[in-house]
C-alpha positions, 0 to 999 in steps of 0.5 A: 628246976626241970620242966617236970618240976614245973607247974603248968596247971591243970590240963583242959578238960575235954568237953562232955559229950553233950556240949560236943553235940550241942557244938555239932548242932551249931556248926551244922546249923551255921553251914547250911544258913550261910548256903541259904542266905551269905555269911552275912546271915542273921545270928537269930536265923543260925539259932532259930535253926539250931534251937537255940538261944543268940547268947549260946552262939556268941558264947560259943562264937563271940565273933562272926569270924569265930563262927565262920572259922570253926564252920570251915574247920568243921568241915573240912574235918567231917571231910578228912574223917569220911575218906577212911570210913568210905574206905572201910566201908564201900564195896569197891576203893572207886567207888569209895572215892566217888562219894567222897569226891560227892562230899567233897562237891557239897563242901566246895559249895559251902566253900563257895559262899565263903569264899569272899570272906575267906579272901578278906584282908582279916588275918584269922582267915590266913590258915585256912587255906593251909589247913584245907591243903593239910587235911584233905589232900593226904585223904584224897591221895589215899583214896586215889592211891586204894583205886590205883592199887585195886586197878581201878584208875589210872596210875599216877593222878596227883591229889591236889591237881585232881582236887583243883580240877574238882574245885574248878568245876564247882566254881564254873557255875558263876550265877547259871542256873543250868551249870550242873558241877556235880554232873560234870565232876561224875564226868571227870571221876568216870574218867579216871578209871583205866581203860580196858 
């Protein structure tokens, strides 16, 4: 018997479009409570902002990690998805990474309050940060590389170094107030233009 002869049932079905919005929402919802509040959030305060129903949630997500999983993946996904799209649609490759460099500083700060859990000893965290390497920076080297083609950067930059240094001026803060990351990151993408 050969593999086509072999029954493997019915493939999955997609999910309709509006169970994919309604999954949108959640995720969304789940993002911006735990910058809010931790991870530790209240299932309730997730569904009042997503106006739903706890039983939705943990139908969708039966467990916190679950959530917490599919929150980073979600992201990281919308990230890796605007890289092109700013591409595509910015006036200049540079300025299309500043944006994206700007998303991807709203990114680290979720990631950030994350960061704990994700550090934990629970095994479902330990793709993750493989998944982040996978995604992102092949984006990242796209969007340097546009830059560097169009004459707008300095040749040779290395995405994953460039968005380790990124990453570093994001967790500098600690608990100051005053540390403005963002502004420091628009130091540092400034920087990479080619001098004239």
């Amino acid at each position: 018997m050969n593999d086509a002869d072999r029954d493997t049932g019915p493939a999955p079905r997609p999910k309709r479009a509006d169970a994919r919005r309604n999954e949108e929402v959640l995720l969304g919802s789940a993002a911006a409570v735990f910058v809010e509040s931790g991870v530790e959030a209240p299932i309730r305060d997730i569904a009042a902002r997503a106006g739903v129903g706890t039983a939705t949630i943990y139908r969708h997500f039966p467990t916190r990690a679950d959530l917490i999983v599919a929150v980073y993946r979600h992201q990281v996904e919308a990230l890796a998805e605007a890289g092109p799209a700013l591409l595509a649609s910015s006036a200049t490759p540079h300025a299309a990474l500043g944006q994206w460099v700007d998303l991807f500083v709203d990114f680290l700060v979720t990631k950030q309050g994350l960061a704990r859990v994700l550090q934990s000893d629970d095994p479902c965290f330990d793709p993750l940060h493989s998944y982040f390497v996978e995604r992102l920076v092949p984006v990242c080297a796209e969007l340097l590389d546009a830059a560097d083609r169009a004459g707008e950067i300095r040749s040779g930059l290395d995405a994953q170094a460039f968005m380790r240094g990124v990453g570093g001026l994001c967790a500098g803060a600690g608990n100051d107030p005053r540390y403005d990351a963002r502004g420091l990151v628009e130091i540092l993408v400034a920087g990479l233009r080619r001098p004239q």
